[in-house]
C-alpha positions in Angstrom: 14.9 -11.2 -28.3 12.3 -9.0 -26.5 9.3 -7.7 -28.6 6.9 -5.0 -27.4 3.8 -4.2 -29.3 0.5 -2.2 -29.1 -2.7 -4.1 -28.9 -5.9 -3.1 -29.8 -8.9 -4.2 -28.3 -11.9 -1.7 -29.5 -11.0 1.9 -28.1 -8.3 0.6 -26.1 -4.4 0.1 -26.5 -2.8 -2.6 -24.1 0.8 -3.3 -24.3 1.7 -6.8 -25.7 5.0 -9.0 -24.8 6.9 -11.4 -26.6 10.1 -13.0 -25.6 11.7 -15.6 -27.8 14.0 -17.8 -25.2 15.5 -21.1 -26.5 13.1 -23.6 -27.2 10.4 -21.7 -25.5 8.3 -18.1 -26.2 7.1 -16.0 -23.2 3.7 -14.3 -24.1 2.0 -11.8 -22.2 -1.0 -9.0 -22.8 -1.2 -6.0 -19.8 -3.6 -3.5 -19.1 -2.6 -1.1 -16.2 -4.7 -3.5 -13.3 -3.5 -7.0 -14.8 -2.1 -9.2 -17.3 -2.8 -12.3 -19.1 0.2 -14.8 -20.1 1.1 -18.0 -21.5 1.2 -20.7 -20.2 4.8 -20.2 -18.3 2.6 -18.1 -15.7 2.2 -20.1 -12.6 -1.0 -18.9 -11.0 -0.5 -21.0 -7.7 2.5 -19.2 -6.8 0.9 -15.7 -7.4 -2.4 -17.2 -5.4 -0.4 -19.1 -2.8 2.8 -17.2 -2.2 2.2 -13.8 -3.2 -1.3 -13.6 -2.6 -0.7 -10.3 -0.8 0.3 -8.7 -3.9 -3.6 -8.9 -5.4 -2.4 -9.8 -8.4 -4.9 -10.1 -11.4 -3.8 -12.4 -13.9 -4.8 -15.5 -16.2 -2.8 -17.8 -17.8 -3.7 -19.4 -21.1 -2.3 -22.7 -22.5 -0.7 -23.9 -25.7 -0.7 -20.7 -27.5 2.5 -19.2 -29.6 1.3 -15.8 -30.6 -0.2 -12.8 -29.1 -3.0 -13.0 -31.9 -3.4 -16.8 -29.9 -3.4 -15.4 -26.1 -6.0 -12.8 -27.4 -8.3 -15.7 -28.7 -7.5 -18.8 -26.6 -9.4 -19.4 -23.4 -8.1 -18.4 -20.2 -6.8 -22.3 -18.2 -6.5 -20.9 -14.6 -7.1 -17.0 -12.7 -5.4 -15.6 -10.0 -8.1 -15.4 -6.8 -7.9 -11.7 -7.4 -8.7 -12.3 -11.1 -11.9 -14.2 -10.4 -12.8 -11.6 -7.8 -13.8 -9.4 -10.7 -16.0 -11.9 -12.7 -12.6 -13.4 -15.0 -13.1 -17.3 -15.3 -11.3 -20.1 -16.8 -13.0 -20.8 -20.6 -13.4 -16.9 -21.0 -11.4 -15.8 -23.6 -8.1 -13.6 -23.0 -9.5 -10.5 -25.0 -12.7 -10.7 -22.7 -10.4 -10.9 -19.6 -8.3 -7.9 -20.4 -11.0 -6.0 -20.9 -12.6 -6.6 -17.4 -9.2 -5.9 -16.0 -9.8 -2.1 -17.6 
């Protein structure tokens, strides 16, 4: 099952992801520039082999909610990601909105 939702972060409205797949959930939070995802997001690939995409993104660990990827603190960042300030530690809700 696929699950979109709003989600608000102060004034903004980003557009939340859930997908339910057996014995797994895929999470992810966009903004129009990036995303942040769970950890199912392999940020070597998107660094390594699509690099020439300039794709924003972090990937959080160990989280099972959207609530949780909002909160939880971002493992890895895309090149392009770190390239605007977005580090591992900072939380997801901090990195979404630098990817305003």
């Amino acid at each position: 099952m696929v699950t979109m939702e709003p989600i608000s972060i102060g004034e903004h409205t980003l557009v939340g992801v859930e997908v339910k797949l057996p014995k797994t959930t895929l999470l992810t939070i966009s903004t129009a520039r990036g995303y942040i995802m769970c950890g199912a997001l392999d940020v070597g690939l998107l660094n390594e082999r699509l690099g020439d995409r300039k794709i924003i993104a972090g990937r959080a660990v160990g989280v099972k909610t959207l609530k949780e990827l909002l909160e939880a603190p971002l493992e890895s960042v895309t090149s392009e990601a770190a390239a605007l300030g977005i580090s591992p530690g900072m939380a997801g809700h901090e990195a979404l909105l630098m990817m305003l």
